[in-house]
N, C-alpha and C positions, 0 to 999 in steps of 0.2 A: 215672174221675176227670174232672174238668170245668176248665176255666179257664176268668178274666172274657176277655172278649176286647176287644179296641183294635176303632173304629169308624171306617169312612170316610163320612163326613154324607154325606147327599144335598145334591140343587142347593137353593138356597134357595125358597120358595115362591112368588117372582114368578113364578122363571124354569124352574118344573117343567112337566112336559109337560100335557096335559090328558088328568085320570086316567080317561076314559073308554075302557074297553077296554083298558085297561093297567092292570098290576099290580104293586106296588111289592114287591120281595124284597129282603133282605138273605141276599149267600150267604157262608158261612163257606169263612174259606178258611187254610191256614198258610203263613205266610214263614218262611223259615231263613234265616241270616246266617252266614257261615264262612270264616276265614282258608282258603286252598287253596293246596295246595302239590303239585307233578307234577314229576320227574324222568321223562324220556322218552329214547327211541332211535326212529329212524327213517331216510327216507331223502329227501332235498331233490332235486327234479325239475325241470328246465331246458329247456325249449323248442329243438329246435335244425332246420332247413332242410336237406332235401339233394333237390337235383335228378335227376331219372329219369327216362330214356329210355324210350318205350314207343309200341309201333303200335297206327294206327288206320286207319281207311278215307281217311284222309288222308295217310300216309303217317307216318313217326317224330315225333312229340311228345314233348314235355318236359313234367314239374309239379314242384312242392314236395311235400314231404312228410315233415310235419311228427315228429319223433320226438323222445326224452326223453333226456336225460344226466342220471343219479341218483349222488347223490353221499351216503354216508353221513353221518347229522345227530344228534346228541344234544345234552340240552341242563334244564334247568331252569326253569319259571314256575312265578309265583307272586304272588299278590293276595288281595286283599279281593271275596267273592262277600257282594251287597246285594241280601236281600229277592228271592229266589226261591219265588214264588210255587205254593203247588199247593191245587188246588179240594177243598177237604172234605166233598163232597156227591157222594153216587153218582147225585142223582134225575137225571133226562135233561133235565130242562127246565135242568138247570143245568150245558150241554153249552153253553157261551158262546162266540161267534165270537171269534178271534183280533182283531177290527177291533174290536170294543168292550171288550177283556177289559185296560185299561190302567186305572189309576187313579194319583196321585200319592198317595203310601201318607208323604209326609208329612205331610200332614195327618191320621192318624189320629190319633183324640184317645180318651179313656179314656171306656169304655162306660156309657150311660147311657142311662136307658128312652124319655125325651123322643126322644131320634132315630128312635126304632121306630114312632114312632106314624103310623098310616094303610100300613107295611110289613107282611110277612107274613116271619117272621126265622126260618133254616131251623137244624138244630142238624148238628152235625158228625156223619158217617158212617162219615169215612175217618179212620183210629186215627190219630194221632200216630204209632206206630212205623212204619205204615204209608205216611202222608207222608213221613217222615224217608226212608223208602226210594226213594221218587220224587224227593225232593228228589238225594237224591247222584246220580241218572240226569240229573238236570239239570245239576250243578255237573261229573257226568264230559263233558257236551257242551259245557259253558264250557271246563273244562281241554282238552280237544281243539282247540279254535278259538282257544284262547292257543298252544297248541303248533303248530298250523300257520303261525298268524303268525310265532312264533319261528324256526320252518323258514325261511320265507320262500321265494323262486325261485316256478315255476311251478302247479307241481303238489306234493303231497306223500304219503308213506305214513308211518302211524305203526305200527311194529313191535311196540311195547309204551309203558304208560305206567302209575306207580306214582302212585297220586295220594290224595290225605291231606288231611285236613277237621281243622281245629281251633279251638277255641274256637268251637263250637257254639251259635248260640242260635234258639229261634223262638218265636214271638207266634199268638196263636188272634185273626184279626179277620172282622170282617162288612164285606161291600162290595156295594153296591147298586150295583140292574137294575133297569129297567122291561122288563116281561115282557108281550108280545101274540100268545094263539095264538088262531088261527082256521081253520075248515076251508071251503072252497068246492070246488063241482064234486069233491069227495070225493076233493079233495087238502086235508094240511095245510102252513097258512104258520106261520110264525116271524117274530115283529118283535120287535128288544132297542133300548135307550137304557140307554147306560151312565149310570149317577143322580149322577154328578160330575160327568164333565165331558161329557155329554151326546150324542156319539156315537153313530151309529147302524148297526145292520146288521138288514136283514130280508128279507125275499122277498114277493113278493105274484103274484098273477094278473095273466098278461099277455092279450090279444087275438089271437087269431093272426090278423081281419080286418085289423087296424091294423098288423098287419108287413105282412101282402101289400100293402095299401095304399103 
Protein backbone atom coordinates (compact mmCIF):
# COMPACT_ATOMS: atom_id res chain seq x y z
CA UNK A 1 0.00 0.00 0.00
CA UNK A 2 1.55 3.37 -0.69
CA UNK A 3 0.73 6.86 0.43
CA UNK A 4 1.24 10.50 -1.12
CA UNK A 5 3.68 11.88 1.17
CA UNK A 6 3.94 15.66 2.57
CA UNK A 7 7.43 17.41 1.32
CA UNK A 8 10.00 19.50 2.97
CA UNK A 9 11.21 21.86 -0.21
CA UNK A 10 14.59 22.46 -0.49
CA UNK A 11 16.77 25.81 -0.09
CA UNK A 12 15.69 28.11 -2.68
CA UNK A 13 17.91 28.11 -5.78
CA UNK A 14 20.03 31.31 -5.18
CA UNK A 15 20.95 29.90 -1.98
CA UNK A 16 21.69 26.05 -2.82
CA UNK A 17 25.13 24.68 -2.71
CA UNK A 18 27.09 24.11 -5.91
CA UNK A 19 25.73 20.82 -7.24
CA UNK A 20 29.13 19.76 -8.14
CA UNK A 21 29.87 16.74 -6.45
CA UNK A 22 26.91 16.61 -4.56
CA UNK A 23 23.89 14.96 -4.89
CA UNK A 24 20.53 15.97 -4.21
CA UNK A 25 18.23 13.04 -2.34
CA UNK A 26 14.93 13.29 -1.02
CA UNK A 27 14.83 10.63 1.97
CA UNK A 28 11.57 9.18 3.17
CA UNK A 29 11.07 9.25 6.26
CA UNK A 30 7.59 8.62 8.91
CA UNK A 31 6.49 10.97 11.81
CA UNK A 32 4.00 9.82 14.45
CA UNK A 33 2.08 12.14 16.50
CA UNK A 34 0.56 10.57 19.99
CA UNK A 35 -1.28 11.70 23.16
CA UNK A 36 1.13 9.63 25.89
CA UNK A 37 0.21 8.73 28.98
CA UNK A 38 2.77 6.79 31.85
CA UNK A 39 1.80 5.88 35.18
CA UNK A 40 5.23 4.99 37.05
CA UNK A 41 6.75 3.67 40.42
CA UNK A 42 10.21 4.22 41.26
CA UNK A 43 12.72 5.57 43.54
CA UNK A 44 13.90 9.57 44.03
CA UNK A 45 17.76 9.74 44.86
CA UNK A 46 19.42 12.56 46.93
CA UNK A 47 22.88 13.52 47.13
CA UNK A 48 24.06 13.40 50.78
CA UNK A 49 28.24 14.09 52.43
CA UNK A 50 29.62 12.12 55.17
CA UNK A 51 33.11 12.58 56.24
CA UNK A 52 35.77 9.51 56.83
CA UNK A 53 38.66 8.93 58.58
CA UNK A 54 41.43 7.13 56.84
CA UNK A 55 45.49 6.63 56.83
CA UNK A 56 47.92 7.57 54.69
CA UNK A 57 51.78 7.99 54.59
CA UNK A 58 50.88 11.15 56.19
CA UNK A 59 49.24 10.30 58.82
CA UNK A 60 45.05 10.25 59.42
CA UNK A 61 43.14 12.08 56.72
CA UNK A 62 39.64 13.11 56.20
CA UNK A 63 37.33 13.23 52.71
CA UNK A 64 33.59 13.44 51.59
CA UNK A 65 31.94 10.81 50.41
CA UNK A 66 29.40 11.18 48.54
CA UNK A 67 26.32 8.64 49.02
CA UNK A 68 22.44 8.48 48.08
CA UNK A 69 19.23 8.66 50.28
CA UNK A 70 16.37 6.90 48.02
CA UNK A 71 13.15 7.59 48.84
CA UNK A 72 10.13 5.78 47.17
CA UNK A 73 8.36 7.85 44.13
CA UNK A 74 5.33 7.19 41.99
CA UNK A 75 3.60 9.25 40.01
CA UNK A 76 1.75 10.15 36.63
CA UNK A 77 2.81 12.03 33.04
CA UNK A 78 1.40 12.95 30.49
CA UNK A 79 1.59 15.17 27.13
CA UNK A 80 1.32 15.69 23.70
CA UNK A 81 4.45 13.61 21.70
CA UNK A 82 5.03 15.89 18.06
CA UNK A 83 6.53 14.42 15.08
CA UNK A 84 8.88 11.70 16.02
CA UNK A 85 10.74 11.19 13.44
CA UNK A 86 12.05 7.63 11.91
CA UNK A 87 14.18 7.18 8.61
CA UNK A 88 12.27 4.88 6.16
CA UNK A 89 15.16 3.85 4.21
CA UNK A 90 17.53 0.82 5.03
CA UNK A 91 20.22 2.10 2.14
CA UNK A 92 23.46 3.14 4.31
CA UNK A 93 24.03 6.34 2.63
CA UNK A 94 21.03 7.25 4.35
CA UNK A 95 22.66 6.76 7.80
CA UNK A 96 22.51 10.77 8.41
CA UNK A 97 24.40 12.52 11.19
CA UNK A 98 22.62 13.60 14.11
CA UNK A 99 24.04 17.48 13.39
CA UNK A 100 22.33 17.70 10.13
CA UNK A 101 19.27 15.33 10.61
CA UNK A 102 16.77 18.48 11.88
CA UNK A 103 14.43 20.02 9.68
CA UNK A 104 11.37 22.33 10.53
CA UNK A 105 8.67 19.88 9.49
CA UNK A 106 6.41 22.95 9.52
CA UNK A 107 6.92 23.70 6.53
CA UNK A 108 5.97 20.70 4.86
CA UNK A 109 3.63 21.34 2.10
CA UNK A 110 1.65 18.66 -0.02
CA UNK A 111 3.57 16.67 -2.47
CA UNK A 112 4.34 17.65 -5.83
CA UNK A 113 6.69 16.68 -8.68
CA UNK A 114 8.16 20.37 -9.33
CA UNK A 115 10.07 19.87 -5.98
CA UNK A 116 11.90 16.60 -7.23
CA UNK A 117 13.24 18.05 -9.89
CA UNK A 118 17.29 17.84 -10.28
CA UNK A 119 16.67 15.25 -6.66
CA UNK A 120 17.10 11.54 -6.74
CA UNK A 121 13.68 10.71 -4.31
CA UNK A 122 14.22 7.28 -2.58
CA UNK A 123 10.95 5.08 -1.91
CA UNK A 124 10.25 3.72 1.64
CA UNK A 125 11.89 0.41 2.81
CA UNK A 126 10.87 0.33 6.30
CA UNK A 127 6.99 -1.01 6.57
CA UNK A 128 4.78 1.42 8.41
CA UNK A 129 4.11 -1.40 11.03
CA UNK A 130 7.69 -1.42 11.26
CA UNK A 131 8.19 2.24 12.06
CA UNK A 132 5.13 2.39 14.25
CA UNK A 133 7.37 0.01 16.27
CA UNK A 134 10.45 2.26 16.45
CA UNK A 135 8.44 4.92 16.88
CA UNK A 136 6.92 3.74 20.44
CA UNK A 137 10.92 2.92 21.42
CA UNK A 138 11.17 6.61 20.95
CA UNK A 139 8.01 7.84 22.63
CA UNK A 140 9.06 4.94 25.60
CA UNK A 141 12.47 7.31 25.96
CA UNK A 142 10.29 10.59 25.98
CA UNK A 143 8.16 8.91 28.71
CA UNK A 144 11.29 8.03 30.69
CA UNK A 145 12.76 11.61 30.61
CA UNK A 146 9.20 12.95 31.74
CA UNK A 147 9.35 10.49 34.61
CA UNK A 148 12.68 11.38 35.84
CA UNK A 149 11.83 14.93 35.68
CA UNK A 150 8.83 14.17 37.60
CA UNK A 151 11.10 12.25 40.16
CA UNK A 152 13.07 15.07 40.40
CA UNK A 153 16.21 15.04 43.39
CA UNK A 154 19.45 13.66 42.25
CA UNK A 155 19.58 10.67 40.76
CA UNK A 156 16.64 8.41 39.91
CA UNK A 157 15.48 4.67 39.32
CA UNK A 158 12.54 3.81 37.61
CA UNK A 159 11.17 0.40 38.80
CA UNK A 160 8.40 0.06 36.23
CA UNK A 161 6.55 2.22 33.90
CA UNK A 162 2.87 1.58 32.17
CA UNK A 163 2.92 3.78 29.23
CA UNK A 164 -0.11 4.11 26.61
CA UNK A 165 -0.14 5.89 23.17
CA UNK A 166 -3.40 7.29 21.97
CA UNK A 167 -4.84 9.03 19.36
CA UNK A 168 -2.41 7.86 16.90
CA UNK A 169 -1.53 9.54 13.79
CA UNK A 170 1.58 9.53 11.17
CA UNK A 171 2.35 11.17 7.64
CA UNK A 172 4.80 9.36 4.88
CA UNK A 173 7.21 12.76 4.06
CA UNK A 174 10.46 13.29 2.00
CA UNK A 175 13.26 15.47 3.45
CA UNK A 176 16.14 16.50 1.59
CA UNK A 177 20.24 16.06 1.83
CA UNK A 178 22.88 16.98 -0.28
CA UNK A 179 24.93 13.94 -0.41
CA UNK A 180 29.19 13.88 -1.20
CA UNK A 181 30.93 10.49 -1.09
CA UNK A 182 34.38 10.30 -2.05
CA UNK A 183 37.22 7.96 -1.67
CA UNK A 184 41.06 9.07 -1.32
CA UNK A 185 44.15 7.29 -0.09
CA UNK A 186 41.64 4.24 0.04
CA UNK A 187 39.67 5.62 2.80
CA UNK A 188 35.97 6.68 2.27
CA UNK A 189 34.66 10.41 3.20
CA UNK A 190 31.18 11.50 3.73
CA UNK A 191 30.09 15.06 3.25
CA UNK A 192 26.01 15.85 4.01
CA UNK A 193 24.19 19.64 3.74
CA UNK A 194 21.05 19.38 5.16
CA UNK A 195 18.74 20.89 1.87
CA UNK A 196 16.64 23.29 4.22
CA UNK A 197 18.25 24.83 6.28
CA UNK A 198 21.65 24.09 5.17
CA UNK A 199 23.85 22.53 7.87
CA UNK A 200 26.67 20.72 7.48
CA UNK A 201 28.48 17.49 8.65
CA UNK A 202 31.33 15.60 6.81
CA UNK A 203 34.84 14.45 7.16
CA UNK A 204 37.47 14.83 4.79
CA UNK A 205 41.43 14.15 4.79
CA UNK A 206 43.69 15.60 7.12
CA UNK A 207 47.75 16.00 6.76
CA UNK A 208 49.47 14.62 9.35
CA UNK A 209 52.75 16.98 7.95
CA UNK A 210 50.57 20.05 8.91
CA UNK A 211 49.66 18.57 12.59
CA UNK A 212 53.41 18.01 13.17
CA UNK A 213 53.91 21.33 11.97
Amino acid sequence: MGWEPLVCTQQSQKSRPDPEGLHGLYVPYWTFDANLYASYQGQRGDYYYETQTYNSDKGKRTRQVRKTRWIYASGVVEGFVDDILINASKRKRSDIPQKVAFWNLKDLVVFNTKYLSGFVTEKYTVSLKEGHHQSFQEAKNIAYNWIRRDIGGDTQRIANADIKLSNETFKHILLPIYISSYRYSGKDYNFYINGQTGTVSGSRPYSFGKYSF
